[in-house]
FITITI-76889 format. One record per residue (C-alpha): residue in one letter; x, y, z. Coordinates in steps of 0.001 Angstrom, whole numbers, plus 500000, padded with zeros to 6 digits. Example, Ala and Ser with C-alpha at 12.3 -4.5 7.8 and 13.67 -1.06 7.14 Angstrom:
<atoms>
a512300495500507800
s513670498940507140
</atoms>
This chain:
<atoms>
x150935352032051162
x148704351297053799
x148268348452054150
x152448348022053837
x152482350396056878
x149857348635058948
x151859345264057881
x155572347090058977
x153792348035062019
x152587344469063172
x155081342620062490
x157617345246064186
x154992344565067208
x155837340891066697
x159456341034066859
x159881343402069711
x156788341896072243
x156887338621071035
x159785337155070441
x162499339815072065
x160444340389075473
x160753336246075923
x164355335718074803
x165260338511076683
x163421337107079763
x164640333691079163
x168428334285077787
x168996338177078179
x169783339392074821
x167208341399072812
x169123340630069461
x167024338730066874
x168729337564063636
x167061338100059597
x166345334462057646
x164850334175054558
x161509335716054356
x161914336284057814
x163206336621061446
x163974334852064309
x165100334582067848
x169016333828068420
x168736332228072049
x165768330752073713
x162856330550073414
x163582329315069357
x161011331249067357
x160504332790063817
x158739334441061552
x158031333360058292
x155793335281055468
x152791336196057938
x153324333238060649
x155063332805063819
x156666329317063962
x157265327633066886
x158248323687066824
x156525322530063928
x153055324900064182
x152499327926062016
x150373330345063830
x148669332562061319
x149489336308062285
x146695338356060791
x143579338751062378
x145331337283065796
x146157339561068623
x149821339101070308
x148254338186073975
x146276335042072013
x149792334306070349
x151184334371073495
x148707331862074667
x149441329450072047
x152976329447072309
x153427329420075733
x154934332743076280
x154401336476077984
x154017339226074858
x155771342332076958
x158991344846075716
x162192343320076390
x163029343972079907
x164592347221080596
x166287347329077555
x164691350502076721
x161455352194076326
x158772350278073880
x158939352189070820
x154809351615069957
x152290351585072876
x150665348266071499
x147175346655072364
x148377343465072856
x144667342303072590
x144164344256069133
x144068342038066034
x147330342378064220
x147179343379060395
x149748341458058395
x149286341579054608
x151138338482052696
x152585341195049935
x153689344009052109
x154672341132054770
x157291340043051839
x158281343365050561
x159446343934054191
x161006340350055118
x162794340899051593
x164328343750051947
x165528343410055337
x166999339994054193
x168767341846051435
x170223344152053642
x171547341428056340
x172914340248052774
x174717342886051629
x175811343988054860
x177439340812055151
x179220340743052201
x180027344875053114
x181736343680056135
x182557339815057003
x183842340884060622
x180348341930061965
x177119339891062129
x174246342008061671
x171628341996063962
x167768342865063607
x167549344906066287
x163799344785067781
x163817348702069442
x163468350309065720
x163129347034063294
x166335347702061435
x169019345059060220
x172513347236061149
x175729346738061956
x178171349682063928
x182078350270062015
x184567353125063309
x181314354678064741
x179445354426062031
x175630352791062013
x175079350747058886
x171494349171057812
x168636348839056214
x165343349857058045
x161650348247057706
x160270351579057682
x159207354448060074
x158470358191060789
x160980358782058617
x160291357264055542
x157227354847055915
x158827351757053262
x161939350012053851
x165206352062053061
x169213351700053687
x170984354236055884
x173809355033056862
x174602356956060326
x177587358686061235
x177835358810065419
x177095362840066302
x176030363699062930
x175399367276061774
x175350368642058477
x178495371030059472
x180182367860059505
x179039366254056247
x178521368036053156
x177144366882049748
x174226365308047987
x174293361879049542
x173711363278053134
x170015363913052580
x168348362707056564
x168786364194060020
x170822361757060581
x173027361097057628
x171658359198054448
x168766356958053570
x167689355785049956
x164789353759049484
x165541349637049313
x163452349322045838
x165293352687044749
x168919350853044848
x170157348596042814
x173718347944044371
x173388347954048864
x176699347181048905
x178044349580046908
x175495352533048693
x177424351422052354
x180630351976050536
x179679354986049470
x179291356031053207
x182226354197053992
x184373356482052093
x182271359408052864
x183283359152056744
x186683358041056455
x188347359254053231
x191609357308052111
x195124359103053403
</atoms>
């Protein structure tokens, strides 16, 4: 668990200083997108993440062991929160040796890949986005937040929620409301992601 924590916490470090702060700098959008075993930027500057690298052109720069500001160096960008966006959610050392584990790194990167999946094939109409502010892959339907988180205060491994706008338990009632803010389930816990959004689907707006 720890060292899937310290991994969840670097690499959310990489996609919000590293690769958000710079697009949103250079093309002013803060969106970043899931791949396969990894992220990347949507607009410029082109970067990703794959397993525990950050690839930019044809170099793979090793992330463990390197801080973001000698990252930064290499590629040939500032490592700094996206604009004014919003507040940085972790008050990072930029010159503090990241810790990125290749197992937790793929745990993560897989289940946030499953989620962009299945939140594709939950609804065609919106492209999810990896949002950088709390490392989550979501979408937003009929005011409704859909997703699947890397991890947080919350619960510390990756998990699917889903987040009815102004939720309060007088509104919702039942077993599968179980967070403050509406339901989460553990990724490794759930065998069908498409079928748990549906689930909420039908929760917050029941068929006439």
């Amino acid at each position: 668990m720890q060292q899937l924590v310290a991994t969840r916490l670097s690499l959310h470090a990489v996609a919000e200083l590293l690769l958000a702060g710079p697009q949103y700098d250079a093309s002013g959008t803060i969106r970043l997108q899931v791949t396969p075993g990894g992220f990347r930027t949507v607009a410029d500057p082109t970067l990703r993440v794959e397993g525990t690298a950050v690839v930019v052109d044809d170099r793979h720069l090793g992330l463990n062991g390197r801080s973001l500001s000698d990252l930064a160096d290499d590629i040939g960008v500032r490592a700094h929160p996206p604009g004014n966006s919003y507040a940085p959610v972790h008050d990072v050392d930029l010159a503090q040796p990241l810790r990125v584990d290749a197992g937790a790194a793929r745990v993560i990167e897989e289940a946030l890949h499953r989620g962009h999946e299945a939140l594709v094939e939950f609804d065609a109409t919106e492209g999810p986005v990896l949002w950088p502010e709390h490392f989550d892959v979501a979408i937003s339907l009929d005011e409704v937040n859909y997703g699947v988180s890397a991890g947080d205060e919350h619960l510390p491994v990756p998990y699917a929620y889903v987040g009815p706008w102004g939720f309060t338990p007088h509104r919702f009632h039942g077993l599968y409301w179980n967070a403050v803010f509406g339901a989460a389930r553990r990724v490794a816990e759930i065998s069908d992601l498409v079928g748990f959004f549906q689930e909420g689907r039908s929760l917050t707006h029941p068929p006439a």
